[in-house]
PALUM-798134 format. One record per residue (C-alpha): x negated, y, z negated. Coordinates in nm, 4 decimals, padded with zeros to 6 digits. Layout:
BEGIN
        px        py        pz
         X         Y         Z
...
//
This chain:
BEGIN
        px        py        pz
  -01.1150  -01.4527  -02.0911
  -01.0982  -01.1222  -01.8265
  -01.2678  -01.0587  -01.5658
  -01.4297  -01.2077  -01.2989
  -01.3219  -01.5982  -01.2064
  -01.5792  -01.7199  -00.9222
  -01.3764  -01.7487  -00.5853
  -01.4974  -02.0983  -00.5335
  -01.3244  -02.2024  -00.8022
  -00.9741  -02.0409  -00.7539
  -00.9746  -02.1527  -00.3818
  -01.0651  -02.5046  -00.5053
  -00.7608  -02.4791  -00.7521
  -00.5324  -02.3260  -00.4773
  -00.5989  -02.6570  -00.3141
  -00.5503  -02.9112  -00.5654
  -00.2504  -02.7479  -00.6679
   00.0142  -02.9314  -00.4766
   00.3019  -02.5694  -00.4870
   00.6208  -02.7353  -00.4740
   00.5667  -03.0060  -00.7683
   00.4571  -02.6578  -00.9522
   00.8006  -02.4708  -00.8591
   00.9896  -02.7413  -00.8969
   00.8842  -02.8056  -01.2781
   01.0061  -02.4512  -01.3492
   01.2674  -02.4282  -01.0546
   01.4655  -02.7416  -00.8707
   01.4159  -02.7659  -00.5514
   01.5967  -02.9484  -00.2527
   01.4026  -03.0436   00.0309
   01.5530  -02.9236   00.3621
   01.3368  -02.9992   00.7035
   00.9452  -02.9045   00.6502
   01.0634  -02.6535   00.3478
   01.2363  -02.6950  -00.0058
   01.4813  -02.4411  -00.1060
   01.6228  -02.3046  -00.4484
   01.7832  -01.9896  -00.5510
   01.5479  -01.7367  -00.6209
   01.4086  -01.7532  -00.9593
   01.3195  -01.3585  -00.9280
   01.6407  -01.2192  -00.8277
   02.0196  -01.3543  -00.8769
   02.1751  -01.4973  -00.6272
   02.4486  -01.7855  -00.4723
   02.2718  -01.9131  -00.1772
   01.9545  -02.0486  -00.1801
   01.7100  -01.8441  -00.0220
   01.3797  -01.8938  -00.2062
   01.2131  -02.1022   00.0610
   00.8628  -02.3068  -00.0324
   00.6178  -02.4591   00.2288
   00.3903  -02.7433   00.1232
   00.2022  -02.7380   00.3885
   00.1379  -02.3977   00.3529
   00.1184  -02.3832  -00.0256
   00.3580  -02.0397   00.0336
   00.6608  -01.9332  -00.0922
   00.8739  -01.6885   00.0182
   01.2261  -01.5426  -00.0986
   01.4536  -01.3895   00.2181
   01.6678  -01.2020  -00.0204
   01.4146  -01.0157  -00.2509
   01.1176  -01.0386  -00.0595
   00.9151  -01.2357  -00.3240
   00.6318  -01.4345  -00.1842
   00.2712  -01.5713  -00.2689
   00.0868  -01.8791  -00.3565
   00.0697  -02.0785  -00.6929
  -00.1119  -01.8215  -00.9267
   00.1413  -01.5312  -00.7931
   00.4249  -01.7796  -00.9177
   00.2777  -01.8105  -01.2652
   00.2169  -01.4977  -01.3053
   00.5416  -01.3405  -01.1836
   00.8067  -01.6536  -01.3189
   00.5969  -01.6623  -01.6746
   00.5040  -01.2873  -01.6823
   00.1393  -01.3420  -01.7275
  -00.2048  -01.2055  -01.5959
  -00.4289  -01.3257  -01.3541
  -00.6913  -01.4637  -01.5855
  -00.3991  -01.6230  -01.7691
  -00.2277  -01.7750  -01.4337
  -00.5357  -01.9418  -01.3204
  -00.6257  -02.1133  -01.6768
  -00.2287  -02.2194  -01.6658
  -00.3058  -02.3755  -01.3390
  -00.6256  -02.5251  -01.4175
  -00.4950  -02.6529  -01.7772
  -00.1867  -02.8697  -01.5299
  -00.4790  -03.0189  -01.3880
  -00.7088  -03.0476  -01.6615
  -00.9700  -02.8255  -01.5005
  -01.2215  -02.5658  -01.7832
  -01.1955  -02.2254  -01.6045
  -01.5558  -02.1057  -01.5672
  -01.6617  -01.8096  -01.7281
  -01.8437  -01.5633  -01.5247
  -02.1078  -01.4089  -01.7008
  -02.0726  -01.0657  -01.4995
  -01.8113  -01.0360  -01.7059
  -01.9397  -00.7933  -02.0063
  -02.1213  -00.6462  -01.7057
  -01.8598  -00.5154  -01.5173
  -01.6467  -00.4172  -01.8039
  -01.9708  -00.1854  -01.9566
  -02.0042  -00.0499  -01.6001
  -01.6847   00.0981  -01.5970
  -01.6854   00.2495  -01.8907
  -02.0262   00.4248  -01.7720
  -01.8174   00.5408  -01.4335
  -01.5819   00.6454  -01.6120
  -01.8195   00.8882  -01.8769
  -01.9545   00.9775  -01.5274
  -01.6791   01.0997  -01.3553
  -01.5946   01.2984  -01.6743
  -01.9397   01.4926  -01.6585
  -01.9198   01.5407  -01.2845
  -01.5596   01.6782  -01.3228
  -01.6788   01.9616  -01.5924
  -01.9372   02.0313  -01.3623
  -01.6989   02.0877  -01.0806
  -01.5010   02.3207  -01.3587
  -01.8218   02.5431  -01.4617
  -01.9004   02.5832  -01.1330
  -01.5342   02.6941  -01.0206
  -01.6012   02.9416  -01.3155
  -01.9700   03.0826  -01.2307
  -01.9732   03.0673  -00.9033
  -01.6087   03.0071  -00.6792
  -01.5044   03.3436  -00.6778
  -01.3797   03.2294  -00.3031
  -01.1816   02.9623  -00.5233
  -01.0349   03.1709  -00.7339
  -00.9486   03.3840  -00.5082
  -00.7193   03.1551  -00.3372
  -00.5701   02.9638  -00.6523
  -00.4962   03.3244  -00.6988
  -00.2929   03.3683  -00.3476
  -00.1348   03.0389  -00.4067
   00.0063   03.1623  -00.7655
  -00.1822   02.9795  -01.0050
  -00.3393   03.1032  -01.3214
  -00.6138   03.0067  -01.5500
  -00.4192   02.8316  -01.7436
  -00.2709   02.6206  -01.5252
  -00.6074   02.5708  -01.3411
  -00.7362   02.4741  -01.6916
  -00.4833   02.2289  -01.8101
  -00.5168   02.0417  -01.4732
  -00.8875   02.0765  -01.4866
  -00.9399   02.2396  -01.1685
  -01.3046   02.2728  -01.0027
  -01.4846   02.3969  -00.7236
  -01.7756   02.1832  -00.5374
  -02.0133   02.4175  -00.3838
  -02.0901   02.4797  -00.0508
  -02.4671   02.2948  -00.0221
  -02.5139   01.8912   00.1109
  -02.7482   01.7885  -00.2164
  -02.5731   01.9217  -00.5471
  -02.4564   01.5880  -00.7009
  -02.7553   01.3867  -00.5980
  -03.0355   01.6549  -00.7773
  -02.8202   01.7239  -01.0986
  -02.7448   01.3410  -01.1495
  -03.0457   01.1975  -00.9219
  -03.0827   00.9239  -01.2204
  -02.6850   00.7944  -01.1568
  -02.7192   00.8163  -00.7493
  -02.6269   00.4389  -00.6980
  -02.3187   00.4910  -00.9163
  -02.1527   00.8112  -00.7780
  -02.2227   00.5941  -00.4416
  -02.0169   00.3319  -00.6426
  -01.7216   00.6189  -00.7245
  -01.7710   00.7686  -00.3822
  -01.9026   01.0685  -00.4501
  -02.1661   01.0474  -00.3142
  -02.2126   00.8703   00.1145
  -02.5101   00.6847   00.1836
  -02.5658   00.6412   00.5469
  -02.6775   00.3347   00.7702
  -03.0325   00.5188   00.7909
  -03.0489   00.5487   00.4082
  -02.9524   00.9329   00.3941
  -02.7806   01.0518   00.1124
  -02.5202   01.3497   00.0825
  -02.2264   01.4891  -00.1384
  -01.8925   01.3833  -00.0276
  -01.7168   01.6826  -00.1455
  -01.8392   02.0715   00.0032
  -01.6737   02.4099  -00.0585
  -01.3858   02.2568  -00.1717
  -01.0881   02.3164  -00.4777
  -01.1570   01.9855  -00.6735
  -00.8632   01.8071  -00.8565
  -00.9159   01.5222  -01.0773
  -00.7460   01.2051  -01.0838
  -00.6259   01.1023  -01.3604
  -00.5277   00.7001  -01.4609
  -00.2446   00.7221  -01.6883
  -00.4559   00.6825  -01.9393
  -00.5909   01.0272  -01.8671
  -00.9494   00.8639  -01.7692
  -01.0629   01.0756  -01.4574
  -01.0959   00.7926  -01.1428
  -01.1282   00.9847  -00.8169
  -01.0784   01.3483  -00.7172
  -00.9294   01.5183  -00.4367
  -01.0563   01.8191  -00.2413
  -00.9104   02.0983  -00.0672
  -01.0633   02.3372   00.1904
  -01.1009   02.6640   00.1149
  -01.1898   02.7333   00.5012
  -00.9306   02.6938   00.7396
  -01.2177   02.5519   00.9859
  -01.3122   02.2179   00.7832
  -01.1327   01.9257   00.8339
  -00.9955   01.7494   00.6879
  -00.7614   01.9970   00.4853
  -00.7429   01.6875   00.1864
  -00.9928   01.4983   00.0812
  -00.9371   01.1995  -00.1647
  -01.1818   00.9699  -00.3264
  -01.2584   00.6227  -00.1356
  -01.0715   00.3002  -00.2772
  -01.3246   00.2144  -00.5965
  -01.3780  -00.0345  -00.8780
  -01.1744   00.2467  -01.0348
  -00.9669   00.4195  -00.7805
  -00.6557   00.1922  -00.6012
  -00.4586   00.4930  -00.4373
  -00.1250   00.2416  -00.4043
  -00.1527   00.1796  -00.7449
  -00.2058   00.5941  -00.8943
   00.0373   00.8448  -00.9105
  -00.1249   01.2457  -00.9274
   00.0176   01.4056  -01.2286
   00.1525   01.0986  -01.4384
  -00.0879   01.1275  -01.7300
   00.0316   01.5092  -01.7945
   00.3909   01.4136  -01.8245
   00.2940   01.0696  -02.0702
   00.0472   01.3053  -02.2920
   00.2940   01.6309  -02.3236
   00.6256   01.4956  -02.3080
   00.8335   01.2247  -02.5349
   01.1634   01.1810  -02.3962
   01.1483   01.2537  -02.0009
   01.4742   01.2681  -01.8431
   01.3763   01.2173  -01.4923
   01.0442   01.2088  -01.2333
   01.0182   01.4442  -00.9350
   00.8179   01.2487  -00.6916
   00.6353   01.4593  -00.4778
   00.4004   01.4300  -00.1646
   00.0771   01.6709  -00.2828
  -00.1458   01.7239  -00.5761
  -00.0671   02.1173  -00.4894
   00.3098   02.0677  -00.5202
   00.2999   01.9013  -00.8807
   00.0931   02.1871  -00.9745
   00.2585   02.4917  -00.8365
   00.5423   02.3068  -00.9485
   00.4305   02.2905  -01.2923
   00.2895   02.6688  -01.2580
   00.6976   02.7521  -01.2139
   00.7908   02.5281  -01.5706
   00.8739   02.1961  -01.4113
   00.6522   01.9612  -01.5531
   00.7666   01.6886  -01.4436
   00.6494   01.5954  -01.0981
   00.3942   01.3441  -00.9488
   00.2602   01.2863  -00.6200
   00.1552   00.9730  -00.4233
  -00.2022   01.0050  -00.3067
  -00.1851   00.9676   00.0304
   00.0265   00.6493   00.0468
   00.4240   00.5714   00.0536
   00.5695   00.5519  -00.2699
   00.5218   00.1684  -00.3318
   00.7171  -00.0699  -00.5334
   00.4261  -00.1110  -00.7920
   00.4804   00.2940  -00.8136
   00.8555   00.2468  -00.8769
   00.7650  -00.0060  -01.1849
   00.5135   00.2298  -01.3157
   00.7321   00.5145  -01.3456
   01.0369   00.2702  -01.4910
   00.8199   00.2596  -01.7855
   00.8793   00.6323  -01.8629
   01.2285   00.7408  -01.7372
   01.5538   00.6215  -01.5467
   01.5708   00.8893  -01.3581
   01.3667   00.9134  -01.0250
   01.4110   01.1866  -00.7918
   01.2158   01.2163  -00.4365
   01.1707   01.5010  -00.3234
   01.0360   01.5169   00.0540
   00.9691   01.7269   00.3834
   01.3008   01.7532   00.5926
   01.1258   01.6749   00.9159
   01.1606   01.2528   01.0556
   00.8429   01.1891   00.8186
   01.0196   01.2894   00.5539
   01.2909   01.0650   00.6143
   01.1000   00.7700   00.6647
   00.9044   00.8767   00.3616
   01.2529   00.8551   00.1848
   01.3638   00.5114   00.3529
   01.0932   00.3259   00.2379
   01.1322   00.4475  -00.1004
   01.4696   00.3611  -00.1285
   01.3811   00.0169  -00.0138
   01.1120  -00.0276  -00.2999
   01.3665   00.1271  -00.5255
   01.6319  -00.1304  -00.4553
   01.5171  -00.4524  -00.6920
   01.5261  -00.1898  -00.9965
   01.8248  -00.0273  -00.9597
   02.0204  -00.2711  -01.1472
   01.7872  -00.1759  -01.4670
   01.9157   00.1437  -01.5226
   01.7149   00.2837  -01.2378
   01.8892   00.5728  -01.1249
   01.7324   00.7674  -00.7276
   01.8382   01.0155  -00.5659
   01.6962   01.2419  -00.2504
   01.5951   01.5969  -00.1975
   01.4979   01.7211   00.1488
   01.3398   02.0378   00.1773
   01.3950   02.3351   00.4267
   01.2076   02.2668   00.7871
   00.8350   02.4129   00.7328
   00.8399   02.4032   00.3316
   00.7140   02.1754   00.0851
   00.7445   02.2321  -00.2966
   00.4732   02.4153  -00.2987
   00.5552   02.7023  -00.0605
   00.9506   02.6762  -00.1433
   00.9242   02.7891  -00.5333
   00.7240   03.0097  -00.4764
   00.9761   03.1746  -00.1994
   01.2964   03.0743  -00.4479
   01.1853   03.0306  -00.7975
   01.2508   02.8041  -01.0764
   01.6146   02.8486  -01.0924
   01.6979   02.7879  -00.7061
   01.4528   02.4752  -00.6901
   01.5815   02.2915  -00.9861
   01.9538   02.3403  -00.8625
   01.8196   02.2238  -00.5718
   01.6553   01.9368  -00.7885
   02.0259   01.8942  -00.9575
   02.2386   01.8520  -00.6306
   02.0625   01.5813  -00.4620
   02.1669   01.3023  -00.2605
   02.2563   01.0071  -00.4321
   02.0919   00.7417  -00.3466
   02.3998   00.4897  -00.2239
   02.4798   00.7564   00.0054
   02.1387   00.8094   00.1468
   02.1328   00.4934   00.2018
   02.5094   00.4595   00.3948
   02.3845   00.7959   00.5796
   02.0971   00.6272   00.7148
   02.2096   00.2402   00.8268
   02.5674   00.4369   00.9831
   02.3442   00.6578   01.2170
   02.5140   00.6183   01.5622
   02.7323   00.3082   01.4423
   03.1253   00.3989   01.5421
   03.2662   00.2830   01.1993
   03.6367   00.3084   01.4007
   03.5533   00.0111   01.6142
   03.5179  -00.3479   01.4600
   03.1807  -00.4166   01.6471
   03.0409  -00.0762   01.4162
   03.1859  -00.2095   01.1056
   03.0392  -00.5380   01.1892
   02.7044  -00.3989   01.2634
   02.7319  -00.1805   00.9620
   02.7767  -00.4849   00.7359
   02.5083  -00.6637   00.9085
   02.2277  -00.4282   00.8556
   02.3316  -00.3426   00.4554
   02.3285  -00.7317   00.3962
   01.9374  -00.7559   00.3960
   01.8785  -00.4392   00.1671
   02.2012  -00.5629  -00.0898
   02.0206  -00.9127  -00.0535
   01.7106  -00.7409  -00.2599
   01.9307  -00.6207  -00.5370
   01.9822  -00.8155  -00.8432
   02.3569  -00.8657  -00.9454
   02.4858  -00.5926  -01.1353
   02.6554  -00.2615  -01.1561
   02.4786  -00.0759  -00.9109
   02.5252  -00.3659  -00.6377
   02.8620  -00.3774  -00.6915
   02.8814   00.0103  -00.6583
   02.7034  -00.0434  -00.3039
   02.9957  -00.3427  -00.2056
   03.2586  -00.1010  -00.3471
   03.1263   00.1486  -00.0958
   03.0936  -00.0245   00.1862
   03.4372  -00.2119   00.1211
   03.5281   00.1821   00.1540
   03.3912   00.2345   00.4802
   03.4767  -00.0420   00.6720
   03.8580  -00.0446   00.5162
   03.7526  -00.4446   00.4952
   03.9579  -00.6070   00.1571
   03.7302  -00.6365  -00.1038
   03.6907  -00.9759  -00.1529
   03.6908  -01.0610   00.1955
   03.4253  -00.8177   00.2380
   03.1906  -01.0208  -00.0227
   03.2733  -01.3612   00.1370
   03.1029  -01.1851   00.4349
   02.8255  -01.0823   00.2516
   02.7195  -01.4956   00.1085
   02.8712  -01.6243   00.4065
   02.6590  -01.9004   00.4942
   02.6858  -01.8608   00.8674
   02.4840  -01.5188   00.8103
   02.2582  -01.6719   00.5229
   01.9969  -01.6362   00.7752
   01.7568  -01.3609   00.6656
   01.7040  -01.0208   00.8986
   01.4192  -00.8857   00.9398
   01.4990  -00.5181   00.7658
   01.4399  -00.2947   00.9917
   01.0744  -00.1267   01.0184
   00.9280  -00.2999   00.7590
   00.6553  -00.4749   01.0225
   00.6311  -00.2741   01.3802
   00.5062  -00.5272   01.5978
   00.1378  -00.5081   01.6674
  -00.1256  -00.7305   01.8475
  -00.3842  -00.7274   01.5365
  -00.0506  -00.7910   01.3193
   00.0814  -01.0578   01.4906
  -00.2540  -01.2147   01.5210
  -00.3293  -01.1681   01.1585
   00.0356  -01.3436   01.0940
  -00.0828  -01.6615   01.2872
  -00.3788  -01.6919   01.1322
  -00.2562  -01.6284   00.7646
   00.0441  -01.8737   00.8765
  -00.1757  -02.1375   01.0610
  -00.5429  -02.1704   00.9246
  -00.5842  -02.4617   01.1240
  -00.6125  -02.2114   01.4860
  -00.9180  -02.1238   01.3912
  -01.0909  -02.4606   01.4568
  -00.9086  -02.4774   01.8280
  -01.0356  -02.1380   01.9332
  -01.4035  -02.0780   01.7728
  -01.5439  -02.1639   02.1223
  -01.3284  -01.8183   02.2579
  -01.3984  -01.5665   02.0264
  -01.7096  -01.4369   01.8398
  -01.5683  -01.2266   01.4934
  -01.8802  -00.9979   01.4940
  -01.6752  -00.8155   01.7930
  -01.3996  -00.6923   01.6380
  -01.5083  -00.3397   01.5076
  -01.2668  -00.0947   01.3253
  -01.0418  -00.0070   01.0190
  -00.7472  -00.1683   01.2323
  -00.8912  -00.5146   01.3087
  -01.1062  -00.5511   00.9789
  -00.8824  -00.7982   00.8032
  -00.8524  -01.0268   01.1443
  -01.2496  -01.0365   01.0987
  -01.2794  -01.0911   00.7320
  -01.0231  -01.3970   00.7883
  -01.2096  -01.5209   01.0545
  -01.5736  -01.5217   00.8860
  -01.4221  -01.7060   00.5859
  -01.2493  -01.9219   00.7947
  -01.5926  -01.9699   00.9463
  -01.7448  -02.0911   00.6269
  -01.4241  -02.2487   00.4657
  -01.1980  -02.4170   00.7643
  -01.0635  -02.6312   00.5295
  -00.8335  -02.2992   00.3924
  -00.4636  -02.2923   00.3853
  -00.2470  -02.0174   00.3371
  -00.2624  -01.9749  -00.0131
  -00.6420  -01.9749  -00.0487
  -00.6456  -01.6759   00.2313
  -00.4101  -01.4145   00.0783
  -00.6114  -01.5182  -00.2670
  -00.8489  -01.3101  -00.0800
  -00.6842  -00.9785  -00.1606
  -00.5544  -01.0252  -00.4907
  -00.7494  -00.7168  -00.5971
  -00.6707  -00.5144  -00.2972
  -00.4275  -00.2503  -00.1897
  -00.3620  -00.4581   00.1074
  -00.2425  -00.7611  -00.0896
   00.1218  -00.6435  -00.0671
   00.1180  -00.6360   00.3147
  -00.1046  -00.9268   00.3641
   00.1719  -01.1308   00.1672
   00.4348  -00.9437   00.3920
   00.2389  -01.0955   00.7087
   00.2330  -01.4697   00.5809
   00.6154  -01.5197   00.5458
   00.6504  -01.2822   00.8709
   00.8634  -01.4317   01.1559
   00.6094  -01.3244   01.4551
   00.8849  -01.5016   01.7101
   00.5760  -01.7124   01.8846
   00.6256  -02.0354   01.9572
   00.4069  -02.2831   01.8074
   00.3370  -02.4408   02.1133
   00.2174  -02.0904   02.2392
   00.0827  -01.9848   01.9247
  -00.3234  -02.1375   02.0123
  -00.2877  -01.9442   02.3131
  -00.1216  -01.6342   02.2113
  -00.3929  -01.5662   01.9012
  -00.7196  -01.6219   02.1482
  -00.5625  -01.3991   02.4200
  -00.5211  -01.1278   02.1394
  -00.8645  -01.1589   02.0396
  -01.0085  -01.1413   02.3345
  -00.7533  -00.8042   02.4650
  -00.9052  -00.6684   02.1489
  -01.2740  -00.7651   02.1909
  -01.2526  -00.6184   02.5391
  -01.0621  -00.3247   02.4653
  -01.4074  -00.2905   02.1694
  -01.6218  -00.3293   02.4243
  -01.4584  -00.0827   02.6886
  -01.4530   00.2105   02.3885
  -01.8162   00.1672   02.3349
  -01.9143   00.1856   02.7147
  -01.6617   00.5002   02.6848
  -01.8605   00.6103   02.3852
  -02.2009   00.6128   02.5480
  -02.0983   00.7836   02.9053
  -01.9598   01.0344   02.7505
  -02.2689   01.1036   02.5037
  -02.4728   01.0859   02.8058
  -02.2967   01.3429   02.9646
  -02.3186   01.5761   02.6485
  -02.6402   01.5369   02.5054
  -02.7985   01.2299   02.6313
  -02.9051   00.8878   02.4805
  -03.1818   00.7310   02.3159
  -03.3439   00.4427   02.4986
  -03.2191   00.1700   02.2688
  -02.8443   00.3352   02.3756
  -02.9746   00.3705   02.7324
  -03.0561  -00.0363   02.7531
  -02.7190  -00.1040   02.5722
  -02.5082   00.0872   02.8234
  -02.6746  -00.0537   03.1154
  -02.6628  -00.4589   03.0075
  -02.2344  -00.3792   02.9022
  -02.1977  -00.2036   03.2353
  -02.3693  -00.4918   03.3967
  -02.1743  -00.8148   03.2116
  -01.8590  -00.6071   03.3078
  -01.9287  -00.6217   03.6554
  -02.0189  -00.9935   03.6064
  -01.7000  -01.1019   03.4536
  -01.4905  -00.8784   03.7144
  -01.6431  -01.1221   03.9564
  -01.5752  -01.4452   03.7795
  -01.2451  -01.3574   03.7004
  -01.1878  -01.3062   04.1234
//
């Protein structure tokens, strides 16, 4: 069976599914307080730091960073699929997984996006060669040539609001789907993509998902444009480029990971074919897995500026689990006010590659960074020093490459070897850190955290807080949460990160269950309704910002007009009740 499973049924599962009898068939467990622990069945490891909470129906390892509910376990411990998780489950139990008869639906409807996004994309390449003479043009001042606009399947998407919708005005509702085309709250309809280079993107199976666009006008904004997250297109889980290096080469020697779909190009344009880019996103660990299918040899290659660097950190840190497979990573940072792009073509093939060839390993990248403004002369800085790598060697499995990192470290600190490594399992410091700037502290995150982490809040503060409030991007998944909880309040934690299974979030939303937020729980009640009420406020405040400001520039409608007067007028009321 694939495909759709309906969610009433997996959050029923989820709940029947008592977690620690699970992990403890596969993985013995000792109970200690609330908790059971056991060393981590997904990394190796001494001390026990895979920690599972009944209650919670969570698990969570402090060393690696594994964590989820019972169909994560499954699937990660017995290396299956989804589908193939949730009948394991449901066989334990004796449960017939239903079969959704969407199924064949949804499968036939991608294949028809995906024939669709082909005949838009040739589209976008006749046009670039009938009528984006502006296009060319500046391919041409950015050194490309035909053929290198042909073998990446360049386009251009003309300059006019309605092209997409007349040539395919039989397939509107599925370029909506793709995102190709926007369909407005009043029912308009318009082409996402105007005067702009168009680059397709490419699953690794070279079927076209998404595009990009770039301005040709300095005036439009923004400068990149990438497809919406699709049925097809999960920007976490694509890498630009990737297909082109599977199709045309057999035995790659390493990956030049790269920030823009311009770079891998221009790149390529200059004979080194063998650079992707992230679109949009930080290179992720899912990204570091993909390209471990292909070569052992990953170099990133990043802006020299304090982006770049971060960039870099949190690569390493998705980096670190595979290291002891024969992943090998090193780091390139490029000139202040360069890319790849602009740099080969100042340099050339020969100075960028040597470039390529003499970058920074990635043990000492990583020494560089954690011994910023740490006196390594004075025990307290060797101290510290050991402190902060202990989190980041805790990820690693045991191997080569771990012990290179001890060796090293050993080195700095002139600490004896083997005293150093007592250190490191000691279990007066088994207690996990926090690695630093993995989760900035936020009011939506921390609220998100207590909900994910305590269901049961949402029963003791429904009289506070209406969920229909909370507008934004930011505070979306706080709402979603809270309308489920509305409709399910029986939930625990593992039927609420079920919830993005699919999604690009589900990585941080796992991240945010086994976070320690530092509330106490007898503060915690109070704590998440104060938050949602600073944030339902602060909504309301933006809008009445919003609409004086309008009415200032061009005036309001009457329905606006009404709006503005009855928030102005509960503002003052509440001013006075809270005297």
């Amino acid at each position: 069976m694939s495909g759709l499973i309906p969610q009433p049924f997996i959050d029923d599962l989820l709940q029947r599914t008592d977690l620690v009898e699970l992990i403890d068939s596969y993985v013995p467990l000792k109970k200690r307080g609330t908790s059971h622990l056991a060393c981590c069945p997904f990394h190796n490891e001494k001390t026990p730091s895979f920690n599972v909470i009944g209650k919670k129906q969570f698990y969570h390892c402090f060393g690696c960073g594994a964590s989820g509910n019972a169909i994560s376990f499954i699937m990660n411990y017995l290396n299956q699929g989804f589908v193939d998780a949730v009948e394991t489950l449901a066989g334990r139990l004796g449960l017939t997984v239903p079969r959704d008869q969407q199924t064949t639906a949804k499968i036939n409807q991608s294949q028809d996006l995906y024939q669709l996004l082909a005949k838009v994309n040739l589209f976008y390449q006749k046009t670039l060669k009938n009528q984006g003479k502006i296009a060319i043009k500046y391919l041409q001042q950015r050194g490309l040539n035909g053929e290198t606009a042909r073998r990446y399947q360049l386009g251009y998407s003309p300059n006019q609001w309605h092209t997409l919708e007349k040539i395919f005005k039989n397939q509107q509702r599925e370029l909506i789907t793709t995102g190709m085309l926007i369909k407005t709250d009043e029912g308009k309809i318009y082409d996402r993509y105007r005067h702009r280079i168009m680059f397709p993107i490419h699953d690794r199976h070279g079927r076209i998902i998404g595009f990009g666009g770039r301005t040709i006008d300095p005036a439009q904004k923004p400068k990149y444009l990438n497809s919406p997250e699709t049925v097809l297109f999960q920007k976490n889980r694509e890498l630009y480029g990737l297909h082109q290096i599977i199709r045309h080469q057999k035995d790659i020697d390493a990956i030049i990971i790269v920030e823009g779909y311009m770079d891998v190009i221009v790149l390529a344009q200059y004979g080194i074919t063998n650079a992707v880019a992230t679109l949009g996103t930080a290179t992720s660990s899912y990204h570091i897995q993909l390209l471990s299918k292909y070569t052992r040899r990953l170099i990133f290659c990043f802006d020299g500026d304090n982006a770049g660097k971060q960039a870099a950190w949190r690569a390493l840190e998705n980096s670190l689990p595979y290291l002891n497979q024969g992943i090998d990573a090193s780091f390139v940072f490029l000139p202040q006010e360069h890319d790849p792009d602009s740099l080969v073509r100042q340099e050339g093939n020969h100075a960028f590659l040597k470039r390529i060839h003499n970058g920074i390993p990635l043990h000492q990248f990583f020494f560089t960074t954690l011994s910023m403004g740490i006196d390594l002369h004075q025990p307290a800085g060797k101290t510290q020093l050991i402190n902060m790598a202990r989190p980041y060697l805790a990820k690693m499995n045991e191997g080569s490459y771990k012990q290179l990192l001890i060796d090293d470290l050993a080195r700095k600190t002139h600490i004896d070897h083997h005293r150093l490594t007592q250190l490191l399992s000691d279990k007066e410091n088994i207690k996990p850190q926090e690695p630093r700037a993995i989760i900035s502290r936020t009011p939506i995150r921390v609220a998100v955290a207590l909900l994910l982490q305590n269901p049961e809040i949402y029963s003791s503060c429904i009289e506070h807080i209406n969920p229909n409030l909370l507008v934004g991007d930011d505070q979306l998944i706080l709402k979603k949460l809270l309308l489920y909880l509305s409709e399910t309040p029986q939930s625990n934690t593992a039927t609420l990160i079920e919830l993005w299974r699919d999604s690009p979030l589900f990585e941080s939303i796992n991240k945010l269950a086994a976070w320690d937020h530092q509330v106490p729980e007898a503060e915690q009640i109070r704590e998440f309704i104060d938050i949602v009420l600073f944030l339902q406020k602060q909504n309301k405040e933006n809008k009445i910002h919003q609409l004086i400001e309008k009415s200032r520039q061009e005036g309001l409608t009457d329905e606006e007009r009404i709006l503005l007067q009855d928030m102005l007028r509960k503002r003052h009321q509440t001013s006075i009740d809270e005297k």
